[in-house]
Structure formats: structure tokens, C-alpha cells
Gaussian input, Z-matrix of N, CA and C with variables (Angstrom, degrees):
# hf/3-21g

backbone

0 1
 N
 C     1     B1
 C     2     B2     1     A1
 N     3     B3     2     A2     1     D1
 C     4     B4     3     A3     2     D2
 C     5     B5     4     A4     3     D3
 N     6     B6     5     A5     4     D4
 C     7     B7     6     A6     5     D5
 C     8     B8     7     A7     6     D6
 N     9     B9     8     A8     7     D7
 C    10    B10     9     A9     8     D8
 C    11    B11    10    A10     9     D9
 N    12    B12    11    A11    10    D10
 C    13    B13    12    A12    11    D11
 C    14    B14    13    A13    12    D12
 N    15    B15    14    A14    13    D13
 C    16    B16    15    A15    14    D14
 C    17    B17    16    A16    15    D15
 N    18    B18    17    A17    16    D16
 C    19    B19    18    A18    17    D17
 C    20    B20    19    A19    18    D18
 N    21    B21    20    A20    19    D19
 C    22    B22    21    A21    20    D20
 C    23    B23    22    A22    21    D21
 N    24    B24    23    A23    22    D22
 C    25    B25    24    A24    23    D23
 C    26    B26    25    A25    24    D24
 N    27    B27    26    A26    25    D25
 C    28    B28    27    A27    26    D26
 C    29    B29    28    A28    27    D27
 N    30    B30    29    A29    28    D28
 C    31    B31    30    A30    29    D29
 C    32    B32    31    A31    30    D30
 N    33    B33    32    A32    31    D31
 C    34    B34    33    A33    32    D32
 C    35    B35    34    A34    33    D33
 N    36    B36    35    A35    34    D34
 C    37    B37    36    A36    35    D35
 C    38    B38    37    A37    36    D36
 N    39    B39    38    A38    37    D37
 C    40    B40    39    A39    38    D38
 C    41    B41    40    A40    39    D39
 N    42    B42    41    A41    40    D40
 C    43    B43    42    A42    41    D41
 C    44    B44    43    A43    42    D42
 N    45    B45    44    A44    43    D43
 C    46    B46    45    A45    44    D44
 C    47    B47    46    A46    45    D45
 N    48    B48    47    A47    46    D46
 C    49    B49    48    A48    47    D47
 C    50    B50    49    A49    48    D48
 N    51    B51    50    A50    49    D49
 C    52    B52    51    A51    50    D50
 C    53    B53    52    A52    51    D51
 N    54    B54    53    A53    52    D52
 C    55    B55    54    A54    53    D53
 C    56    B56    55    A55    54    D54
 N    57    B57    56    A56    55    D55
 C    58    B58    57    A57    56    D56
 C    59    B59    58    A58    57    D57
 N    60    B60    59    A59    58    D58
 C    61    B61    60    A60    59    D59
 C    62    B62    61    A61    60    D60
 N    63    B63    62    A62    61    D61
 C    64    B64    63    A63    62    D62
 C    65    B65    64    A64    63    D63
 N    66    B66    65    A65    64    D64
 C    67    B67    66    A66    65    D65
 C    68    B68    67    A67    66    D66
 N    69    B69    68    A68    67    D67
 C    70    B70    69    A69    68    D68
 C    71    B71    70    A70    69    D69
 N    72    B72    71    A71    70    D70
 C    73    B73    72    A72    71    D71
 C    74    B74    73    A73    72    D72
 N    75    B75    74    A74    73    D73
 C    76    B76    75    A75    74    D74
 C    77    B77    76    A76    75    D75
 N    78    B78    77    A77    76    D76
 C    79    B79    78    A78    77    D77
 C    80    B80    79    A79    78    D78
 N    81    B81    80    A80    79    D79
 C    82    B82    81    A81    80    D80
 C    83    B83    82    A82    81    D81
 N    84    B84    83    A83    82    D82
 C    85    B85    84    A84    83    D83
 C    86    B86    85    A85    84    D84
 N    87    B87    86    A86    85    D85
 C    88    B88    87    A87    86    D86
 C    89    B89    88    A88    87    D87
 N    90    B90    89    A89    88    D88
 C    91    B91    90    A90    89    D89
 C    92    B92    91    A91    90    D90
 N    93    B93    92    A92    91    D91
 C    94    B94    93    A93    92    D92
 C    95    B95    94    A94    93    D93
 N    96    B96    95    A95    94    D94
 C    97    B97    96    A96    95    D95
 C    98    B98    97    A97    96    D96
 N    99    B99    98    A98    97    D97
 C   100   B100    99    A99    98    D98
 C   101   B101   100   A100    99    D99
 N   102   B102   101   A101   100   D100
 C   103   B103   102   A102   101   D101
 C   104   B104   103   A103   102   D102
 N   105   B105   104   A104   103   D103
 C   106   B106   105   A105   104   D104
 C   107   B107   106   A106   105   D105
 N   108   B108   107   A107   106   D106
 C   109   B109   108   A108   107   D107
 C   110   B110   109   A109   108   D108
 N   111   B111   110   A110   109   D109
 C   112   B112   111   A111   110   D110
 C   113   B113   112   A112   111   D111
 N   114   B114   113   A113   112   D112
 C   115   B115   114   A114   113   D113
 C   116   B116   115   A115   114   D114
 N   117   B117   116   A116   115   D115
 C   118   B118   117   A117   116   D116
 C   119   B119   118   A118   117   D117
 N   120   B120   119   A119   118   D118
 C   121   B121   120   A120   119   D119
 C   122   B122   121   A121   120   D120
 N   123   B123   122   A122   121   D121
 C   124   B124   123   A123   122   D122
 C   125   B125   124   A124   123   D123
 N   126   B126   125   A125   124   D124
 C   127   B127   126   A126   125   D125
 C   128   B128   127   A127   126   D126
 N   129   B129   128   A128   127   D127
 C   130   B130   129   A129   128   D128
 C   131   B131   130   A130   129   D129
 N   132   B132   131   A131   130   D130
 C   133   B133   132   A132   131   D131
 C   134   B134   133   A133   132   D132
 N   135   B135   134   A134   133   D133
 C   136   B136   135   A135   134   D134
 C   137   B137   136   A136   135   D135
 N   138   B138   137   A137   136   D136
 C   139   B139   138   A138   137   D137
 C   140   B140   139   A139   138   D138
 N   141   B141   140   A140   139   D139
 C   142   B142   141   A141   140   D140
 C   143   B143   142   A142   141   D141
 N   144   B144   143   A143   142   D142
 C   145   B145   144   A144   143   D143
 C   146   B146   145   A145   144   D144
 N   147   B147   146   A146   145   D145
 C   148   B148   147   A147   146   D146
 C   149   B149   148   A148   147   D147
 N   150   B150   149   A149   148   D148
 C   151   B151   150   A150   149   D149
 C   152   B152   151   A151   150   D150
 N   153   B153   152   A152   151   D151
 C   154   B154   153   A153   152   D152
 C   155   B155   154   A154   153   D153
 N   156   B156   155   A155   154   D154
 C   157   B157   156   A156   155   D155
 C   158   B158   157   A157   156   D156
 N   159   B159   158   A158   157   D157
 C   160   B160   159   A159   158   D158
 C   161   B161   160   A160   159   D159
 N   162   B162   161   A161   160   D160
 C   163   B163   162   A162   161   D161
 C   164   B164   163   A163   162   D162
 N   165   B165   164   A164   163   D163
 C   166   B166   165   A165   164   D164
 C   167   B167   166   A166   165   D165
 N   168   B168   167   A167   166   D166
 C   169   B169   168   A168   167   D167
 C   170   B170   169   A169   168   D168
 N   171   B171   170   A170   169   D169
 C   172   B172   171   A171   170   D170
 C   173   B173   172   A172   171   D171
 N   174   B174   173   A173   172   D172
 C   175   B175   174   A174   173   D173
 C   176   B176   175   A175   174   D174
 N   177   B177   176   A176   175   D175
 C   178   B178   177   A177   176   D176
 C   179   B179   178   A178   177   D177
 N   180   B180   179   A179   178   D178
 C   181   B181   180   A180   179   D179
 C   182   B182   181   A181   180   D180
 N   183   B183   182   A182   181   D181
 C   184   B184   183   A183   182   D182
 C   185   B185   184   A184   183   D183
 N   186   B186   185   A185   184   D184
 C   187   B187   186   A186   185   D185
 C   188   B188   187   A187   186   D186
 N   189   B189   188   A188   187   D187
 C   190   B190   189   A189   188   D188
 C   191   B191   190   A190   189   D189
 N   192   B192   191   A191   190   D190
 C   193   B193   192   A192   191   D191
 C   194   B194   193   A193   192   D192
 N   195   B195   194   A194   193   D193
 C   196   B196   195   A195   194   D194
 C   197   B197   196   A196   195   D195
 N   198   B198   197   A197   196   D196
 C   199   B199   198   A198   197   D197
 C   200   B200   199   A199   198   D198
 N   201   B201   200   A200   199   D199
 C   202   B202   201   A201   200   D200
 C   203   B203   202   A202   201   D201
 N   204   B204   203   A203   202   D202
 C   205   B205   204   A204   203   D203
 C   206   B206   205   A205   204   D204
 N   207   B207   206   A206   205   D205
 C   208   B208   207   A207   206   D206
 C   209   B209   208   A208   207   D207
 N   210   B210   209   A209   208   D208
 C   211   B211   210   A210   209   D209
 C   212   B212   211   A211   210   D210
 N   213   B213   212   A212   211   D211
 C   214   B214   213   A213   212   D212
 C   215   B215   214   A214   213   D213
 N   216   B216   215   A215   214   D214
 C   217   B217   216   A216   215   D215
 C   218   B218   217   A217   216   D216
 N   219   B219   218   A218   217   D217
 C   220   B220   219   A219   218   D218
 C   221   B221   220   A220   219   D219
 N   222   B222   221   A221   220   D220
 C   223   B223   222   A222   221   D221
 C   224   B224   223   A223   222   D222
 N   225   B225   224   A224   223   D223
 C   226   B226   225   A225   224   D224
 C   227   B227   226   A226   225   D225
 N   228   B228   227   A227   226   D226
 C   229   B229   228   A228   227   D227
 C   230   B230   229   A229   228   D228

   B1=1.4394
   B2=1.5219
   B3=1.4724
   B4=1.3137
   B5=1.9623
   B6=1.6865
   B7=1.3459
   B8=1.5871
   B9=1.3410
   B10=1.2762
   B11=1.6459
   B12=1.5663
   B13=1.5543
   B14=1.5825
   B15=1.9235
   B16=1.4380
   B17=1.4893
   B18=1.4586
   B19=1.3994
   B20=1.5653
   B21=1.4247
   B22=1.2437
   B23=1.5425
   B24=1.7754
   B25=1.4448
   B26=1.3286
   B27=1.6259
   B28=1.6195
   B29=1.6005
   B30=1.3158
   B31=1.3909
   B32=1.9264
   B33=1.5164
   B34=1.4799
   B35=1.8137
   B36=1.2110
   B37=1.2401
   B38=1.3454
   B39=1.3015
   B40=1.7067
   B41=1.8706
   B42=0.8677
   B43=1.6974
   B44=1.3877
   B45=1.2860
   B46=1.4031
   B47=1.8532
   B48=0.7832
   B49=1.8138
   B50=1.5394
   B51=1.7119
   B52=0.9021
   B53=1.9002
   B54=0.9838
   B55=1.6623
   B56=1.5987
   B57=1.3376
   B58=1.8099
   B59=1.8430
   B60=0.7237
   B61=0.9773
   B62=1.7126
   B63=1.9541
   B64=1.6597
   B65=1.5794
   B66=1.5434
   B67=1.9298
   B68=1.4940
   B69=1.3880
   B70=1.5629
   B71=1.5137
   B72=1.1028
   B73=1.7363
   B74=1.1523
   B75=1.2354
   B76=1.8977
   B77=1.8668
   B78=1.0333
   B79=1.5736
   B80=1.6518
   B81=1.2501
   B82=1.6543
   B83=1.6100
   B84=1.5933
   B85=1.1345
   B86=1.2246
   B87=1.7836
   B88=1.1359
   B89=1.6264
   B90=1.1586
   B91=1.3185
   B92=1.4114
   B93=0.8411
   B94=1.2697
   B95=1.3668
   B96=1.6948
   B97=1.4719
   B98=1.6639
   B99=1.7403
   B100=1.5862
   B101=1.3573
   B102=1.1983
   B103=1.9539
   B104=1.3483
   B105=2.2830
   B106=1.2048
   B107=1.7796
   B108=1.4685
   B109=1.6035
   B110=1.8011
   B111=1.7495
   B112=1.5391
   B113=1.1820
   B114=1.3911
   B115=1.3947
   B116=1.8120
   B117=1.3725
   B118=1.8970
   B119=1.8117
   B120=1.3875
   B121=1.1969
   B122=1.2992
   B123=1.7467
   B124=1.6178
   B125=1.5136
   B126=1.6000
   B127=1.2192
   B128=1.1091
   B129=1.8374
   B130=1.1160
   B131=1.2445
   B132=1.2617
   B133=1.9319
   B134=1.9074
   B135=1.5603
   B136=1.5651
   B137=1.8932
   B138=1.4841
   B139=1.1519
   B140=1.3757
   B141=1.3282
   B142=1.7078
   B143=1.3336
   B144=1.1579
   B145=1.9154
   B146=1.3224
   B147=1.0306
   B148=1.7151
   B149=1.5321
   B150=0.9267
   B151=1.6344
   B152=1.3325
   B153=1.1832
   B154=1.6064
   B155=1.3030
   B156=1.2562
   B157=1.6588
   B158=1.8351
   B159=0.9946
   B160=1.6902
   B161=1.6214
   B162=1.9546
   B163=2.0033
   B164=1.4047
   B165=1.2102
   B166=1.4339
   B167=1.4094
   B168=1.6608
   B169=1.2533
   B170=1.8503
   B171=1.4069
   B172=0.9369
   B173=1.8158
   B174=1.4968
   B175=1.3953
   B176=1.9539
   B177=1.0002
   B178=1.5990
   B179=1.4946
   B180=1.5072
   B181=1.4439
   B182=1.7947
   B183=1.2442
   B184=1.5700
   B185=1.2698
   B186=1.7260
   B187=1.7820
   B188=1.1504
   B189=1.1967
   B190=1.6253
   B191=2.0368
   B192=1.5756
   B193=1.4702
   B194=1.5210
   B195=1.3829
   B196=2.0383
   B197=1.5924
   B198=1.0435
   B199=1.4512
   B200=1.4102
   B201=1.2707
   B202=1.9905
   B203=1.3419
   B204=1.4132
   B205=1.6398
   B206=1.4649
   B207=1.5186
   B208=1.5690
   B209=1.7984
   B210=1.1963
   B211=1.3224
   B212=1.6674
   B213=1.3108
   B214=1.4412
   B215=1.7636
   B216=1.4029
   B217=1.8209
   B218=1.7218
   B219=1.3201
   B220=1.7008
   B221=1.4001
   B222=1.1908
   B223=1.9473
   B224=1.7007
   B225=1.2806
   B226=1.3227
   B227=1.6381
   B228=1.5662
   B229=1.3313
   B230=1.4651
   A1=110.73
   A2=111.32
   A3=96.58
   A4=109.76
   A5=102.74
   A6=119.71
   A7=115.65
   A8=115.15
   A9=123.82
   A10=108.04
   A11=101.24
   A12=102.78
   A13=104.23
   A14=103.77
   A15=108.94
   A16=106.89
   A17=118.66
   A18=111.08
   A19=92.27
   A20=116.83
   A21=129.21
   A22=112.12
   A23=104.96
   A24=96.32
   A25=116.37
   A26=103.89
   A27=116.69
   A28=108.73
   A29=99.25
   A30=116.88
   A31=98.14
   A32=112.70
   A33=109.51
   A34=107.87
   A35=121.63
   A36=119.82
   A37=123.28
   A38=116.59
   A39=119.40
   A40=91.09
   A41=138.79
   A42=124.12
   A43=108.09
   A44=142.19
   A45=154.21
   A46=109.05
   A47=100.35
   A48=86.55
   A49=98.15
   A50=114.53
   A51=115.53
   A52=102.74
   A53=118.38
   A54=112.97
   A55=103.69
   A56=101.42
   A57=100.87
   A58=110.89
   A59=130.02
   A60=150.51
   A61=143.07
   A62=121.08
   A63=111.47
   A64=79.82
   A65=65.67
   A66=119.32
   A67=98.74
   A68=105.98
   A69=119.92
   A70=115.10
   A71=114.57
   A72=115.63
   A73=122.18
   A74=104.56
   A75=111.55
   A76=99.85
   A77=133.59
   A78=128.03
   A79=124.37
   A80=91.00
   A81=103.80
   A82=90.95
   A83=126.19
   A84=133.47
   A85=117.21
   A86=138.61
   A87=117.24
   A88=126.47
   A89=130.79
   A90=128.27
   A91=148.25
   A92=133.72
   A93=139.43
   A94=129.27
   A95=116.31
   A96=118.66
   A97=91.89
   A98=100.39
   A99=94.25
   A100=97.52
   A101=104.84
   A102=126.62
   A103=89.36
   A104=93.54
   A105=77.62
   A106=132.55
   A107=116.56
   A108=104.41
   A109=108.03
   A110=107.60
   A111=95.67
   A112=110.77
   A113=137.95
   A114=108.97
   A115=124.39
   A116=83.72
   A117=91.41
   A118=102.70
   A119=103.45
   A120=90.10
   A121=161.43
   A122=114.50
   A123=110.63
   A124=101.13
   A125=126.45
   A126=126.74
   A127=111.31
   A128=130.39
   A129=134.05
   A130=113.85
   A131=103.21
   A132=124.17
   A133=85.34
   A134=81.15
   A135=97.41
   A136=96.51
   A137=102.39
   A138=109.29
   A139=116.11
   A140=119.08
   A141=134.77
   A142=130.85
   A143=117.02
   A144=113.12
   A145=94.91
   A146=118.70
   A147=133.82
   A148=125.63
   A149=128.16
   A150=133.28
   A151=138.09
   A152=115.92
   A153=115.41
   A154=97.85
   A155=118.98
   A156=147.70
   A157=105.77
   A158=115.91
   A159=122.45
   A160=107.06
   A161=89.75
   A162=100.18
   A163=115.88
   A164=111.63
   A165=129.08
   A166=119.99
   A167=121.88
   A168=140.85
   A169=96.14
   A170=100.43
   A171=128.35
   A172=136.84
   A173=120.97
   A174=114.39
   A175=82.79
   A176=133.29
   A177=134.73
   A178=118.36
   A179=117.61
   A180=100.99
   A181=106.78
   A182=102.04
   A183=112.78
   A184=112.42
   A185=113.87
   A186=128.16
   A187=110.16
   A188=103.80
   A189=128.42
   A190=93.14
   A191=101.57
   A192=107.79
   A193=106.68
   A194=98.84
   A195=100.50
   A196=119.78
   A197=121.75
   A198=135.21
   A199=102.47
   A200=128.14
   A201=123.93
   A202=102.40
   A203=118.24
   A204=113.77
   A205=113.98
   A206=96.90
   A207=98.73
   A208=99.25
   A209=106.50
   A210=106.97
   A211=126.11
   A212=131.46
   A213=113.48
   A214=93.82
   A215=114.35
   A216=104.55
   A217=86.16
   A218=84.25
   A219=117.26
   A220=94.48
   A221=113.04
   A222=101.51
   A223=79.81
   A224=100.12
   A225=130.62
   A226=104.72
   A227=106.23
   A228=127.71
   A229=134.91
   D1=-36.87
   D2=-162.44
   D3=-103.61
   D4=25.16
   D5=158.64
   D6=-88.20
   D7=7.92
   D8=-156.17
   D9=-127.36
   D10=0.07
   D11=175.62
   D12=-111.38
   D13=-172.69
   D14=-177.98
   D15=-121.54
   D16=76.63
   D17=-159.28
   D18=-102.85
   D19=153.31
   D20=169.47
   D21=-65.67
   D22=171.12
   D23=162.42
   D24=-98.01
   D25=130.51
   D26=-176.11
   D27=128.47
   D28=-26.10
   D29=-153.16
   D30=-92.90
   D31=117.63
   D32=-172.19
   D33=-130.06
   D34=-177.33
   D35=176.19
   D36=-107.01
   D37=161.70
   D38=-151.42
   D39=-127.91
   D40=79.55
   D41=161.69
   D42=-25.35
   D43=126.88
   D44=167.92
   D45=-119.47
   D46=-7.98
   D47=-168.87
   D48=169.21
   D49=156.28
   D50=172.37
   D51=-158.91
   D52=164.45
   D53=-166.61
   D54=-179.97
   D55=170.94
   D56=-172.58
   D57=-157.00
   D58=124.55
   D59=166.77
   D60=-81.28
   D61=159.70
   D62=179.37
   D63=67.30
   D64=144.02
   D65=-176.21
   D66=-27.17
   D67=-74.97
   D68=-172.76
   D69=-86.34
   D70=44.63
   D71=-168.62
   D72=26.75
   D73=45.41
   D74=-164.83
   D75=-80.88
   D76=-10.72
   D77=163.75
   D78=-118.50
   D79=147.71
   D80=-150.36
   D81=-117.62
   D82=106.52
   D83=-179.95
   D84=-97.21
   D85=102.02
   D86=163.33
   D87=-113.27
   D88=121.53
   D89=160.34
   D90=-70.16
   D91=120.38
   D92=178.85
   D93=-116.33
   D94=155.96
   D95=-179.98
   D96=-108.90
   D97=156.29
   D98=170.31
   D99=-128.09
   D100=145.68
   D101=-153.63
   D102=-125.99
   D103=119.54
   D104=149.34
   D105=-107.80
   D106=-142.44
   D107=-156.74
   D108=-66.25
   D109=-18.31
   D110=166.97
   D111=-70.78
   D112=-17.39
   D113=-149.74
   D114=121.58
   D115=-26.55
   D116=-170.28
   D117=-83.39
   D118=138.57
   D119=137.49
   D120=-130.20
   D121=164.65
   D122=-143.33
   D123=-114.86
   D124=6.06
   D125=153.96
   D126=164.34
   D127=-171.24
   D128=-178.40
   D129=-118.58
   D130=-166.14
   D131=177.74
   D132=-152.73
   D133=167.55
   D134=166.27
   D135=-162.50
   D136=118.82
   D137=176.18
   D138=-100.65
   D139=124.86
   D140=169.69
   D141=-89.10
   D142=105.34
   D143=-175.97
   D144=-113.01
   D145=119.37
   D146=162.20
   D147=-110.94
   D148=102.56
   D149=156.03
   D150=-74.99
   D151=100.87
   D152=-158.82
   D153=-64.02
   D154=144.11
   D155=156.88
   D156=-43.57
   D157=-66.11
   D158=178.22
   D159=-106.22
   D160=110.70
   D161=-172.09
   D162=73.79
   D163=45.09
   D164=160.65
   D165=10.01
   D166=13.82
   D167=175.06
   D168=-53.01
   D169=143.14
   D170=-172.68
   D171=-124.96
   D172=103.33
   D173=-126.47
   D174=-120.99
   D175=123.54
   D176=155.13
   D177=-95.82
   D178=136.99
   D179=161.85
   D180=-153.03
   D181=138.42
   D182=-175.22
   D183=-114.24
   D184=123.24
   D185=165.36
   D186=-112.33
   D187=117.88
   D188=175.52
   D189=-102.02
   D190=127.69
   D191=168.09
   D192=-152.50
   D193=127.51
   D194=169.92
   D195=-56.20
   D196=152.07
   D197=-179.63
   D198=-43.00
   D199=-3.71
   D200=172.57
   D201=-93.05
   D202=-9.63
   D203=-176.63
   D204=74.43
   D205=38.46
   D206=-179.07
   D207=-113.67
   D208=154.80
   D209=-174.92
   D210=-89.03
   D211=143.22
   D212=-151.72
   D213=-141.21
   D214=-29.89
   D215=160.20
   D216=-162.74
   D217=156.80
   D218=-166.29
   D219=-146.17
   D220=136.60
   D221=-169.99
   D222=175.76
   D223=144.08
   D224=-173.76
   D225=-156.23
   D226=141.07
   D227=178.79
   D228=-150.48

């Protein structure tokens, strides 16, 4: 996942929260802040793992957006 973002150098990820969702907890939500080398932070990601209920197919997707709420990668696999 995290070959799949545009992080600066210095710039790393912070775990903030995590939660799951659907009937059968079939999605796995985690959030994150990304810090840079002071300390601040200059935006997030939110990673999605979903497992379908029928055919155990298996769906990921990661949003990376700066603190304006603008979007910077959207990528699904």
C-alpha cells in the first residue's frame, strides 16, 4: 500500500484509527496521518480492505489527500 502513495522525503505515516464494517465485518478501515520530519501534519490516507461475502474476492483501495481535502492518489486493486 504504501508503494502506492506520493510521500515526500522525511515525510512518514502515523496510524490514527482503525475500524471495520458490513454485516460480517467484511471491511477493514484504516486511517492514517502523514507526518512530516517536524512533526506536523500535512495530510492523510485511508486504506480499505474488503472481502466479498460470496467468492472471497478481495478488493483494496487507498486515498491519500492534503489538509485542503484535495485528492492526491485514489488507486484501487
Amino acid at each position: 500500500m504504501k508503494s502506492r502513495l506520493k510521500l515526500k522525503d522525511g515525510e512518514e505515516l502515523k496510524r490514527i484509527s482503525s475500524r471495520t464494517k458490513g454485516f460480517m465485518e467484511e471491511t477493514d478501515i484504516i486511517e492514517y496521518h502523514i507526518v512530516n520530519s517536524a512533526g506536523e501534519v500535512v495530510g492523510t490516507v485511508t486504506h480499505t480492505d474488503h472481502t466479498a461475502v460470496r467468492g472471497f474476492k478481495r478488493t483494496q483501495t487507498v486515498e491519500q489527500k492534503d489538509l485542503a481535502g484535495n485528492t492526491i492518489v485514489s488507486d484501487s486493486w
